[in-house]
PDB file as gemmi writes it, atoms N, CA and C in Angstrom:
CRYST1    1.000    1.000    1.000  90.00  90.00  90.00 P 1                      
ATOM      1  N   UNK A   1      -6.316  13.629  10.943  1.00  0.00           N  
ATOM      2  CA  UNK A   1      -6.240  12.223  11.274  1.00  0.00           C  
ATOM      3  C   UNK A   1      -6.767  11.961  12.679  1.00  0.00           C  
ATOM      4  N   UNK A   2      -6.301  12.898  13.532  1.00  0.00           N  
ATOM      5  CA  UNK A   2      -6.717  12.598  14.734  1.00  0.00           C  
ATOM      6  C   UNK A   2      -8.327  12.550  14.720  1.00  0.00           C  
ATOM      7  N   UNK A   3      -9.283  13.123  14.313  1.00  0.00           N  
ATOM      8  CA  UNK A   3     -10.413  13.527  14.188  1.00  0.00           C  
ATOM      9  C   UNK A   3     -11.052  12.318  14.256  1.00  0.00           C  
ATOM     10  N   UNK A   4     -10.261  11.775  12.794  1.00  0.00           N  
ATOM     11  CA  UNK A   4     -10.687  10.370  12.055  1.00  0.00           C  
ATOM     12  C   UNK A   4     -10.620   9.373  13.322  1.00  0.00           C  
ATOM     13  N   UNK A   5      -9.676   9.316  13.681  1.00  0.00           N  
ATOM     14  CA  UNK A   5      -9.341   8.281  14.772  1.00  0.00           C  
ATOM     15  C   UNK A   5      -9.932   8.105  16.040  1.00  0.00           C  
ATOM     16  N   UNK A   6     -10.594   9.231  15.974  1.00  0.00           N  
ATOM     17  CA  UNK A   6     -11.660  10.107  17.510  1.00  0.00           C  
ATOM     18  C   UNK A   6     -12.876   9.611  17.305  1.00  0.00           C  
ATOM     19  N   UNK A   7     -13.425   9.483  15.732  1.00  0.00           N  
ATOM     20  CA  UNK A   7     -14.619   9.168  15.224  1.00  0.00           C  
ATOM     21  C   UNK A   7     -14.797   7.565  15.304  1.00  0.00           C  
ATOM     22  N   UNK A   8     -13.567   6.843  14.610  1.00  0.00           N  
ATOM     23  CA  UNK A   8     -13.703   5.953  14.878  1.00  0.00           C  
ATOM     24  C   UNK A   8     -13.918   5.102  15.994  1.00  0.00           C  
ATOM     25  N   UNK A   9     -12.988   5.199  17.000  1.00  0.00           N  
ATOM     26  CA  UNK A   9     -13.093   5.134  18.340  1.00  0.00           C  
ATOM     27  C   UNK A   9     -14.288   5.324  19.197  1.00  0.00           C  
ATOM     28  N   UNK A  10     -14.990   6.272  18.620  1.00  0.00           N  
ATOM     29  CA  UNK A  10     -16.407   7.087  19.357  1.00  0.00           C  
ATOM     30  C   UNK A  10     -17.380   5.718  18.666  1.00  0.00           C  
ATOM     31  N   UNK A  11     -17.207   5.407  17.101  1.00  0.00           N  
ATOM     32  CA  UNK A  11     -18.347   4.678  17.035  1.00  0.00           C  
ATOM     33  C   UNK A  11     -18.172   3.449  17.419  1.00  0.00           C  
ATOM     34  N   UNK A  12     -16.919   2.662  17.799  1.00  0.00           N  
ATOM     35  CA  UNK A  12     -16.605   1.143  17.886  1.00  0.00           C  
ATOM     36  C   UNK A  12     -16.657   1.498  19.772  1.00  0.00           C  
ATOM     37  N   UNK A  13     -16.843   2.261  20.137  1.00  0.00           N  
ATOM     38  CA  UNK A  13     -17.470   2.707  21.715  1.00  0.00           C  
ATOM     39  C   UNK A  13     -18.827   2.339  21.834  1.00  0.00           C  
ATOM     40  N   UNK A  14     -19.721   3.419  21.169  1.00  0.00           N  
ATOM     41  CA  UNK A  14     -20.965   2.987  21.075  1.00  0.00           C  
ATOM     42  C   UNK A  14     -21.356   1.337  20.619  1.00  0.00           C  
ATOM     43  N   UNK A  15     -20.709   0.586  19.507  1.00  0.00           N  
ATOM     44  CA  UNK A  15     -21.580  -0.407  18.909  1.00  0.00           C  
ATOM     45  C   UNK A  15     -21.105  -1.585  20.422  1.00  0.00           C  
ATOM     46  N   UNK A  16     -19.746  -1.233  21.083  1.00  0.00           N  
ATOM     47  CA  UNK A  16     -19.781  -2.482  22.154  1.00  0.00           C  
ATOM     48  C   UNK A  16     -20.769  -1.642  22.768  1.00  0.00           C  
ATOM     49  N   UNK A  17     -20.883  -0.942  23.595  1.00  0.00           N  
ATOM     50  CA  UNK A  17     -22.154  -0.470  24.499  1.00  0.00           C  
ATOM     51  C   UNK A  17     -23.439  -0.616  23.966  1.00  0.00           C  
ATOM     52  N   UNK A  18     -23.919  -0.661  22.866  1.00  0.00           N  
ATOM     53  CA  UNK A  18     -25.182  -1.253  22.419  1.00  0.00           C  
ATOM     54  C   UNK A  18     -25.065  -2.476  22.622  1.00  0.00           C  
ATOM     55  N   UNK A  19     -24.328  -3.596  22.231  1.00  0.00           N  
ATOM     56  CA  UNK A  19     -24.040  -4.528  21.815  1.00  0.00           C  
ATOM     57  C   UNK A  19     -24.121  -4.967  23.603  1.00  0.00           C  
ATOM     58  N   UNK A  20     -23.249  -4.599  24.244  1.00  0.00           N  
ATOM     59  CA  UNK A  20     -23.593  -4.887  25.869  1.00  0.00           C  
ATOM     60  C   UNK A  20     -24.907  -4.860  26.491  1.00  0.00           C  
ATOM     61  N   UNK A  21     -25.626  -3.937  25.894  1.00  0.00           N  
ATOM     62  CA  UNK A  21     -26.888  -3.554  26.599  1.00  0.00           C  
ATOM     63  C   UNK A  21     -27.612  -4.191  25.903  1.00  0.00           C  
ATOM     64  N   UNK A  22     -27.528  -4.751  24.735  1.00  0.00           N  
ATOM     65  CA  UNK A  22     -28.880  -5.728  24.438  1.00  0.00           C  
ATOM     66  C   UNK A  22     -28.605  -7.190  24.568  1.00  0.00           C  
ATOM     67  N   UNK A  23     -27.237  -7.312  24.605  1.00  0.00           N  
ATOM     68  CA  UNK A  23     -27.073  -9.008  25.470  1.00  0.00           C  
ATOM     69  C   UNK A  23     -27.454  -9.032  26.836  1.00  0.00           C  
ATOM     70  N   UNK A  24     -27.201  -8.250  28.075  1.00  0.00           N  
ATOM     71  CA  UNK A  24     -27.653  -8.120  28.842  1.00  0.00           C  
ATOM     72  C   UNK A  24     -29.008  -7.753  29.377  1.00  0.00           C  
ATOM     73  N   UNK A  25     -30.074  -7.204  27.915  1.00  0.00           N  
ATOM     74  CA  UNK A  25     -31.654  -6.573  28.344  1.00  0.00           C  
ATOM     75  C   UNK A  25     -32.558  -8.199  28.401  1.00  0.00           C  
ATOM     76  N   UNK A  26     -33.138  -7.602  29.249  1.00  0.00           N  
ATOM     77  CA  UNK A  26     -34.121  -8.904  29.470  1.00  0.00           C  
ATOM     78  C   UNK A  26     -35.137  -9.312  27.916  1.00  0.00           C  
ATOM     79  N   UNK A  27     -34.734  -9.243  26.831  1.00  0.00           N  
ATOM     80  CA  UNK A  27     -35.494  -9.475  25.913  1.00  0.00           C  
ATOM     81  C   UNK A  27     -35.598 -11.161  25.307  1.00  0.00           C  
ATOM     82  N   UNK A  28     -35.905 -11.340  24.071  1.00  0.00           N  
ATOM     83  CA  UNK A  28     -36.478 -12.645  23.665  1.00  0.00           C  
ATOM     84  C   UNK A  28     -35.144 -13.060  22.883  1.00  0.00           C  
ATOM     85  N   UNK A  29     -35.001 -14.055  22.083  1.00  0.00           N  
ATOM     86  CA  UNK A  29     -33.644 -14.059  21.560  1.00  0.00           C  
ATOM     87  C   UNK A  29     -34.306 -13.638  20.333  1.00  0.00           C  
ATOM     88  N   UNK A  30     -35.051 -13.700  19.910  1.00  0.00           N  
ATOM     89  CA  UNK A  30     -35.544 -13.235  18.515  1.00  0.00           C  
ATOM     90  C   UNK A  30     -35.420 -11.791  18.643  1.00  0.00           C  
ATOM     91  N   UNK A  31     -35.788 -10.481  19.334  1.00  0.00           N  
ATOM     92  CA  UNK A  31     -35.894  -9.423  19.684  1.00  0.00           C  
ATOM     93  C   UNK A  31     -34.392  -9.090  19.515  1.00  0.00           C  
ATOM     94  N   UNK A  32     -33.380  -9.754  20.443  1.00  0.00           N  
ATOM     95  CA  UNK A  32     -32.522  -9.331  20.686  1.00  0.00           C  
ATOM     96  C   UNK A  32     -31.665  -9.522  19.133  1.00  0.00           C  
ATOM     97  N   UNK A  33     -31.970 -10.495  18.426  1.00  0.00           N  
ATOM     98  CA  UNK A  33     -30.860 -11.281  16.892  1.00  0.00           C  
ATOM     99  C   UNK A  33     -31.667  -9.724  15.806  1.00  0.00           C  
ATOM    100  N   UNK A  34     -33.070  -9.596  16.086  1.00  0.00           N  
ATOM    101  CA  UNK A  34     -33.688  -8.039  15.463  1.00  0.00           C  
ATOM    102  C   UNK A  34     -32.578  -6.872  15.886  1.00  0.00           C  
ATOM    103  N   UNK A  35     -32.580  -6.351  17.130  1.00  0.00           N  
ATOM    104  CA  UNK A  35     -31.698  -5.713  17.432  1.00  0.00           C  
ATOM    105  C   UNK A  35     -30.188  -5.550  17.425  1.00  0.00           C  
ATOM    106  N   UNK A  36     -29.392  -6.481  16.711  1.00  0.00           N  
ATOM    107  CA  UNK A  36     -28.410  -7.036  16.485  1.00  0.00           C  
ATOM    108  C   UNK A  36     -28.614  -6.928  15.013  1.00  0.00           C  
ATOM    109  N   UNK A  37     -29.361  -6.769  14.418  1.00  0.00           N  
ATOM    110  CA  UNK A  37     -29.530  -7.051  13.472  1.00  0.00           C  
ATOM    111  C   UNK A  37     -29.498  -5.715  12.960  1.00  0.00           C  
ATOM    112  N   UNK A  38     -30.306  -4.829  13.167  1.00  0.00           N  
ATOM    113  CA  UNK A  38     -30.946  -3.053  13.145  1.00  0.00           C  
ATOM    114  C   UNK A  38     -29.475  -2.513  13.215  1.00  0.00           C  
ATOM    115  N   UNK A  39     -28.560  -2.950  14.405  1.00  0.00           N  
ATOM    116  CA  UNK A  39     -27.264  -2.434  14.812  1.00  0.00           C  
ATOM    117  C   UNK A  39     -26.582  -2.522  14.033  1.00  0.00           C  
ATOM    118  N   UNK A  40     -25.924  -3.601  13.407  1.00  0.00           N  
ATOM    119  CA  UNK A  40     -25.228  -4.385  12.569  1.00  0.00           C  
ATOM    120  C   UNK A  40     -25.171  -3.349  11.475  1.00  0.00           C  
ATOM    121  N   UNK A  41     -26.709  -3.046  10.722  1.00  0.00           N  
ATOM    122  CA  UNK A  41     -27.212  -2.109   9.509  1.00  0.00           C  
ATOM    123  C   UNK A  41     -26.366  -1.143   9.969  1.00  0.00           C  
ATOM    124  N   UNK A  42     -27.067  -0.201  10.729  1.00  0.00           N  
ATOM    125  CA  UNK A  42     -26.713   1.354  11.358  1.00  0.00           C  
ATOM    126  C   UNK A  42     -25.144   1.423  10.789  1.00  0.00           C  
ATOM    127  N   UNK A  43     -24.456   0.141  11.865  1.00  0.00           N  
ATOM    128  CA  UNK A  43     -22.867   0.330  11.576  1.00  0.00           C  
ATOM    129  C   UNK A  43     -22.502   0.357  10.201  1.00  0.00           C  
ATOM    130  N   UNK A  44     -22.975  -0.539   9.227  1.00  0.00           N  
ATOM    131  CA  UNK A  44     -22.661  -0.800   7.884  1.00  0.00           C  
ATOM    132  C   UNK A  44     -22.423   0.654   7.065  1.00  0.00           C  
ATOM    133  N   UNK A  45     -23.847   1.547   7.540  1.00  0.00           N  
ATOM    134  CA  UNK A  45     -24.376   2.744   6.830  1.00  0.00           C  
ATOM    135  C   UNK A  45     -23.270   3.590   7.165  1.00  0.00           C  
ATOM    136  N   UNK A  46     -22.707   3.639   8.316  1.00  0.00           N  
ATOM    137  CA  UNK A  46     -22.134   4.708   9.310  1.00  0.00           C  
ATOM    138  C   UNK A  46     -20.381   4.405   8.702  1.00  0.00           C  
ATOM    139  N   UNK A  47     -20.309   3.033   8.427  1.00  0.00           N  
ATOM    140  CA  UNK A  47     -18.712   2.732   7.910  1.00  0.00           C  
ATOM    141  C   UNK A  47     -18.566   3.295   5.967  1.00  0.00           C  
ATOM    142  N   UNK A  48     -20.016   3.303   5.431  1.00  0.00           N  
ATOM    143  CA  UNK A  48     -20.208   3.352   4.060  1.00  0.00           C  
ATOM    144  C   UNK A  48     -19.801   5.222   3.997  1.00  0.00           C  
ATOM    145  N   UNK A  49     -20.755   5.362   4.740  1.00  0.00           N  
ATOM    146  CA  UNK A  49     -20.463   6.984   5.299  1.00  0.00           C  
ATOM    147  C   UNK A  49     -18.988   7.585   5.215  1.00  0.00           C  
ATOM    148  N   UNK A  50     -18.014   6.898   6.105  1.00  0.00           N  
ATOM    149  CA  UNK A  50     -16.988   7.383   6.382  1.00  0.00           C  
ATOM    150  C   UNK A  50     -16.092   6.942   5.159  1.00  0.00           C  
ATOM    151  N   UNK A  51     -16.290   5.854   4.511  1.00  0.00           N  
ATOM    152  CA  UNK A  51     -15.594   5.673   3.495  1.00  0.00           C  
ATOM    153  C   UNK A  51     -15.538   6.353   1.850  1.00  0.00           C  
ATOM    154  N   UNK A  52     -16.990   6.672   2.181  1.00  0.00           N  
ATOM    155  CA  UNK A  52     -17.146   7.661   0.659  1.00  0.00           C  
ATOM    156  C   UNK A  52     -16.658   9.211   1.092  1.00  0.00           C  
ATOM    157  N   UNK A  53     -16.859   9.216   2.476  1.00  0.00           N  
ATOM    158  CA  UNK A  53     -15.629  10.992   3.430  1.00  0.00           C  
ATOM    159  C   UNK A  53     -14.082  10.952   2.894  1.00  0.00           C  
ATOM    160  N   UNK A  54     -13.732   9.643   2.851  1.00  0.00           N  
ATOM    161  CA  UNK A  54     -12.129   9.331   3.127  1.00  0.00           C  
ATOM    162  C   UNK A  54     -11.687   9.578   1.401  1.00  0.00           C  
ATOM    163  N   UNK A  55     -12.957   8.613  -0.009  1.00  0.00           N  
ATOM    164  CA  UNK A  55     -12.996   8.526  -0.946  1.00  0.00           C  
ATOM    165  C   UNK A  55     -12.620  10.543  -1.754  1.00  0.00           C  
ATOM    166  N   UNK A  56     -13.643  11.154  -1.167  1.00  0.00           N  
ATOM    167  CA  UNK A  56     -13.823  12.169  -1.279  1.00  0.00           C  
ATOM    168  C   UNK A  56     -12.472  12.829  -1.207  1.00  0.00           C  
ATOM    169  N   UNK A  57     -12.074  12.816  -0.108  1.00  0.00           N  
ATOM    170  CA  UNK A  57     -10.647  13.848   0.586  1.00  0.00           C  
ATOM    171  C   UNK A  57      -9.614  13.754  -0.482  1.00  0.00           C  
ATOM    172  N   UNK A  58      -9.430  12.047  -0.418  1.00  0.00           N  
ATOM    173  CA  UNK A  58      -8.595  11.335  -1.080  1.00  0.00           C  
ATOM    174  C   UNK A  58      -8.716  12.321  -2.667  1.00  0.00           C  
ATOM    175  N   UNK A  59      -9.457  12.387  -3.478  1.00  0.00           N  
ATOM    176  CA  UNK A  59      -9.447  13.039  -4.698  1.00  0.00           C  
ATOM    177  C   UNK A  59      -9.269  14.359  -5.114  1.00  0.00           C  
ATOM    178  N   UNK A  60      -9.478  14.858  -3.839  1.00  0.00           N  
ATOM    179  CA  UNK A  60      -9.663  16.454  -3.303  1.00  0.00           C  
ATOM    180  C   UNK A  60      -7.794  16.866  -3.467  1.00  0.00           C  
ATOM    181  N   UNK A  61      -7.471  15.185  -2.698  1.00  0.00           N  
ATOM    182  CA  UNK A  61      -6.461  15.748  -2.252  1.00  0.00           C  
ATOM    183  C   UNK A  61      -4.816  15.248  -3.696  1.00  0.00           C  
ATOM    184  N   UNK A  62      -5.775  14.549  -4.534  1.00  0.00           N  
ATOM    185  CA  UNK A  62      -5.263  14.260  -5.566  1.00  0.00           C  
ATOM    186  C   UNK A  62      -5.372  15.247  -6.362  1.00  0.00           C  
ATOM    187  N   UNK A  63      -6.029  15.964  -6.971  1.00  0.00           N  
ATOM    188  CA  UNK A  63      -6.392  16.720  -7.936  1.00  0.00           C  
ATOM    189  C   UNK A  63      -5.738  17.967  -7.632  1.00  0.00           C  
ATOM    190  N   UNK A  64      -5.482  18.334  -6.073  1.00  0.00           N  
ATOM    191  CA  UNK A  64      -4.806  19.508  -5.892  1.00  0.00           C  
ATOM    192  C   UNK A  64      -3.142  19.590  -6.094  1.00  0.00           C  
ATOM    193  N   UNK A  65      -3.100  17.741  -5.996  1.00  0.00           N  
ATOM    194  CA  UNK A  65      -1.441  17.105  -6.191  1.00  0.00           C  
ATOM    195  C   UNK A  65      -1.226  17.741  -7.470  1.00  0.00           C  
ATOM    196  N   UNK A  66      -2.196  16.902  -8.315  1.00  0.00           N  
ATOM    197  CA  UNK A  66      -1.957  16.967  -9.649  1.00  0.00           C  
ATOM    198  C   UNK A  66      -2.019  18.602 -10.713  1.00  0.00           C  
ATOM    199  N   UNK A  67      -2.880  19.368  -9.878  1.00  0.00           N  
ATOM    200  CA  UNK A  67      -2.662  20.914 -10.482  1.00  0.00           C  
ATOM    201  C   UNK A  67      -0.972  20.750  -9.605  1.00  0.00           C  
ATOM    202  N   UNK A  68      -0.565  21.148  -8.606  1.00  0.00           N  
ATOM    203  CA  UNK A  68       0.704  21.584  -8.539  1.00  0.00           C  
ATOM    204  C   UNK A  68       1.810  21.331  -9.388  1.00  0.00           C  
ATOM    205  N   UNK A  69       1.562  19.335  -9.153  1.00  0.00           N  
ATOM    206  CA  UNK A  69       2.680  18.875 -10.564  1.00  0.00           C  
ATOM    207  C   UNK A  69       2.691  19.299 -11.890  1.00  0.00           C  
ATOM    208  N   UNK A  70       1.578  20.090 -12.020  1.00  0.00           N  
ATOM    209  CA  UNK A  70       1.276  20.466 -13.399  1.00  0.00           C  
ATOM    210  C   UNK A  70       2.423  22.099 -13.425  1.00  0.00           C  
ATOM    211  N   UNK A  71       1.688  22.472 -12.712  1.00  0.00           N  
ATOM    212  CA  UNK A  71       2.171  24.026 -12.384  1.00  0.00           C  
ATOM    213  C   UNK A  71       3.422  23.456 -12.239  1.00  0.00           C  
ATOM    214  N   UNK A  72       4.229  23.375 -11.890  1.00  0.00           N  
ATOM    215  CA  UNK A  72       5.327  23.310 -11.214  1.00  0.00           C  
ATOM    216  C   UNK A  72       6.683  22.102 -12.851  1.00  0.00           C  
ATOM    217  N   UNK A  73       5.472  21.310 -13.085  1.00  0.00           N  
ATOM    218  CA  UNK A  73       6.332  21.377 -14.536  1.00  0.00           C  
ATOM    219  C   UNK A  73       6.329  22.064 -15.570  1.00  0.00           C  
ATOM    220  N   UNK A  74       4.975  23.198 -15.627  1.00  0.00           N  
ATOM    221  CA  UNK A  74       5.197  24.064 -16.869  1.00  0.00           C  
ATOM    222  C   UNK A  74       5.883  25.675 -16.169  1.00  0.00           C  
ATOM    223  N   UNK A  75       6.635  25.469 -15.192  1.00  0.00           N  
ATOM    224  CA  UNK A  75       7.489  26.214 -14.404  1.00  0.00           C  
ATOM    225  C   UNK A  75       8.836  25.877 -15.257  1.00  0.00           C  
ATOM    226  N   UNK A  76       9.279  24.506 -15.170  1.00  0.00           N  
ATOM    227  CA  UNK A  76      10.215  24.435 -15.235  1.00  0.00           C  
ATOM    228  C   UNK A  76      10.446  24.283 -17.041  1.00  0.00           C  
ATOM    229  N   UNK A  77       9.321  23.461 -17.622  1.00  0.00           N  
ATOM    230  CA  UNK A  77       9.649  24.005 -19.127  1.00  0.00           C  
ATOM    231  C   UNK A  77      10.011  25.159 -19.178  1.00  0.00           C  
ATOM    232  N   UNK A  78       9.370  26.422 -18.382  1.00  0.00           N  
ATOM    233  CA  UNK A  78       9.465  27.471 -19.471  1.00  0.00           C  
ATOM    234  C   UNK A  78      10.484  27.799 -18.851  1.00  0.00           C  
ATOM    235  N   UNK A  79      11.481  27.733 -17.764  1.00  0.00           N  
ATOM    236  CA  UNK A  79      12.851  27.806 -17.501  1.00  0.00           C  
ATOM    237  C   UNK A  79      13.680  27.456 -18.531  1.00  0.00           C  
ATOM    238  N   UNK A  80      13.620  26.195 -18.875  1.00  0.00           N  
ATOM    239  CA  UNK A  80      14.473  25.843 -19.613  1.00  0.00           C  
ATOM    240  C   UNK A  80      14.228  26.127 -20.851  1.00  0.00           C  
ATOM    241  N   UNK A  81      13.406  26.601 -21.605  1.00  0.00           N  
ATOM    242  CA  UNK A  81      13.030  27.260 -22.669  1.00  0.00           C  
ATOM    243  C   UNK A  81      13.784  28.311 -22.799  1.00  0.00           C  
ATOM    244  N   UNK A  82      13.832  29.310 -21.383  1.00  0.00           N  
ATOM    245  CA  UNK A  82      14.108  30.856 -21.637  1.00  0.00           C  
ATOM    246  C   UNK A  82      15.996  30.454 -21.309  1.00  0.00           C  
ATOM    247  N   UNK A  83      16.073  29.671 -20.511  1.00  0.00           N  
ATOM    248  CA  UNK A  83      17.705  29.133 -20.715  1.00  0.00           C  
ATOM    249  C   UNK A  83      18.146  28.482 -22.046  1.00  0.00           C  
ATOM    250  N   UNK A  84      17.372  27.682 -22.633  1.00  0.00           N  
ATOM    251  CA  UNK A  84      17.810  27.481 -23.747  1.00  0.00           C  
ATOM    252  C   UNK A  84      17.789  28.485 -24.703  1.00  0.00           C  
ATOM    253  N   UNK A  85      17.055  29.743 -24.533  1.00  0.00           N  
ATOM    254  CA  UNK A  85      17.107  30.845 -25.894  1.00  0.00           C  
ATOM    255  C   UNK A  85      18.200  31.834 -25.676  1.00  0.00           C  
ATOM    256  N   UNK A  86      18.608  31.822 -24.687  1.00  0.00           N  
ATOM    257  CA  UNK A  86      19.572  32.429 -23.617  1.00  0.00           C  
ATOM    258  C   UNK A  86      20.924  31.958 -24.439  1.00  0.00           C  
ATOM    259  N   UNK A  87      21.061  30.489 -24.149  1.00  0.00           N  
ATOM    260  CA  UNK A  87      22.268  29.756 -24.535  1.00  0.00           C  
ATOM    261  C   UNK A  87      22.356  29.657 -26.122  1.00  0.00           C  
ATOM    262  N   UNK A  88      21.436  29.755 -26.862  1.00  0.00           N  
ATOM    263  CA  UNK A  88      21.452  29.837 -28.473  1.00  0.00           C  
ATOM    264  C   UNK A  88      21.569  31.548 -28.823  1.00  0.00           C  
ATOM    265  N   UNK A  89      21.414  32.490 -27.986  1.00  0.00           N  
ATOM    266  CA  UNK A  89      22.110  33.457 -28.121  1.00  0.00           C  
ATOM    267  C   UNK A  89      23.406  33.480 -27.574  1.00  0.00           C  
ATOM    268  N   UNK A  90      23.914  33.563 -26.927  1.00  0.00           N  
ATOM    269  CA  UNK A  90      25.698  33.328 -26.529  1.00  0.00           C  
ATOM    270  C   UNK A  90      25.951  32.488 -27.773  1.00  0.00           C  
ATOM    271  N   UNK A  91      25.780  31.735 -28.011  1.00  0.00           N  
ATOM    272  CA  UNK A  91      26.726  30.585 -29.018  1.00  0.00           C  
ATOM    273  C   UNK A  91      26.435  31.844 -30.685  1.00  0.00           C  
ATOM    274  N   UNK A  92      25.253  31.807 -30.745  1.00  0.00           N  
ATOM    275  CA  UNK A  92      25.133  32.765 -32.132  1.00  0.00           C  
ATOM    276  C   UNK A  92      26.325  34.121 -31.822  1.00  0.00           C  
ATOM    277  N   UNK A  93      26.292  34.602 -30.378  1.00  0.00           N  
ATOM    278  CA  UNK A  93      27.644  35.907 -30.520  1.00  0.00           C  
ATOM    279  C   UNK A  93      28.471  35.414 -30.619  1.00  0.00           C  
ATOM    280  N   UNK A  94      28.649  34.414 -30.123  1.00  0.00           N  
ATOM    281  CA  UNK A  94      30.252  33.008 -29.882  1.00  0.00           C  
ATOM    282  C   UNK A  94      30.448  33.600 -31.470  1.00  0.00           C  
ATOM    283  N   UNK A  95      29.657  33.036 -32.284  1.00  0.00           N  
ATOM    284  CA  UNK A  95      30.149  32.614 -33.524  1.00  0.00           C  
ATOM    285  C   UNK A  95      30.269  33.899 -34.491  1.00  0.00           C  
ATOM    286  N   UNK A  96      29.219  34.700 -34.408  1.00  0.00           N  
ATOM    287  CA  UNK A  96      29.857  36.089 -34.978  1.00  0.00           C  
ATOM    288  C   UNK A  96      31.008  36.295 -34.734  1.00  0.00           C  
ATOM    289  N   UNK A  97      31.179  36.577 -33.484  1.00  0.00           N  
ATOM    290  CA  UNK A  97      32.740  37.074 -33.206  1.00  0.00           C  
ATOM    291  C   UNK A  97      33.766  36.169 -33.534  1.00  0.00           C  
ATOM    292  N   UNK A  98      33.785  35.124 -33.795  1.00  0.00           N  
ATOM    293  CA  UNK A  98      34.674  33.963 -34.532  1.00  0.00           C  
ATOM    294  C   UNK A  98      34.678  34.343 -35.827  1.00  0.00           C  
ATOM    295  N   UNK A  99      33.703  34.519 -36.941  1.00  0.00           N  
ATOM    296  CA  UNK A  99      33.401  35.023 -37.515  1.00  0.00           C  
ATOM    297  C   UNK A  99      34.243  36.175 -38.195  1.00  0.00           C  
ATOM    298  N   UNK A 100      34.130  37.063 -37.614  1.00  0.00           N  
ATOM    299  CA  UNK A 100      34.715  38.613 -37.706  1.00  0.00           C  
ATOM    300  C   UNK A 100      36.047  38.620 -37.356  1.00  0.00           C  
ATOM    301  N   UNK A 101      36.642  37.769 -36.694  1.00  0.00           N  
ATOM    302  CA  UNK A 101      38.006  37.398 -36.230  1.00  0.00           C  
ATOM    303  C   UNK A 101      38.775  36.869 -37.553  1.00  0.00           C  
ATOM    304  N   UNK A 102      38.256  35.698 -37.929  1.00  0.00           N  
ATOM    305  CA  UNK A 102      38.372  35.370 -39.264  1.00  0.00           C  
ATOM    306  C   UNK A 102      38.535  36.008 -40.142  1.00  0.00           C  
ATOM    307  N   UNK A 103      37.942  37.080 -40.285  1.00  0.00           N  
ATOM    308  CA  UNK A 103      37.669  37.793 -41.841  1.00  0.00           C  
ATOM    309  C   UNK A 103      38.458  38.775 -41.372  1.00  0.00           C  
ATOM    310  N   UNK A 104      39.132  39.290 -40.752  1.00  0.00           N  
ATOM    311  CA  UNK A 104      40.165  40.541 -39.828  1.00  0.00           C  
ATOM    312  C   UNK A 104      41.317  39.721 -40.148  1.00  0.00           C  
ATOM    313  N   UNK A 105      41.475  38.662 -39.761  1.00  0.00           N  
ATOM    314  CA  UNK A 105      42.905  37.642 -39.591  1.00  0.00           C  
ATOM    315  C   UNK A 105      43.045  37.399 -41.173  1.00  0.00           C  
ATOM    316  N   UNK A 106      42.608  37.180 -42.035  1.00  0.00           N  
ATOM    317  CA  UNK A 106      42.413  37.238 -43.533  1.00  0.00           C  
ATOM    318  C   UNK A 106      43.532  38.409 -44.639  1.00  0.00           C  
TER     319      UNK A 106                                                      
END                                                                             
């Protein structure tokens, strides 16, 4: 983030310092509304730039979300899978031995 914020800063630095130096250059007003104009572009390109960077990360940083949530719920299915086969064995001895108790008590 900081980077981001360094970059930004660096270019909204430069466009007032252009932007200073061609209101202040001895040029024509037509020259200068050209140059204002050229600038204006540059920035557009330079903000399009950083936004398809941010677009990018952003998905990078989704997709790596979305494998974990993945991983991390077929973690826990198969927990509860191997707990549930776990617990349907205890209840199946539960019941033998109920079972065999029965037929002894008989």
């Amino acid at each position: 983030m900081a980077k981001g914020k360094w970059a930004l800063g660096a270019l909204i630095g430069a466009a007032a310092g252009f932007v200073a130096g061609v209101l202040t250059a001895p040029k024509s007003g037509k020259e200068t509304r050209e140059d204002l104009k050229k600038a204006g572009n540059q920035l557009k390109q330079d903000a399009t730039k950083k936004a398809d960077e941010v677009r990018r990360k952003a998905a990078d940083v989704a997709d790596d979300l979305a494998g974990k949530a993945g991983k991390m719920a077929s973690d826990v299915a198969d927990r509860v899978s191997a707990k549930s086969q776990e617990l349907k064995g205890k209840a199946k001895d539960a019941a033998d031995e109920a079972q065999d108790k029965a037929r002894r008590a008989k």
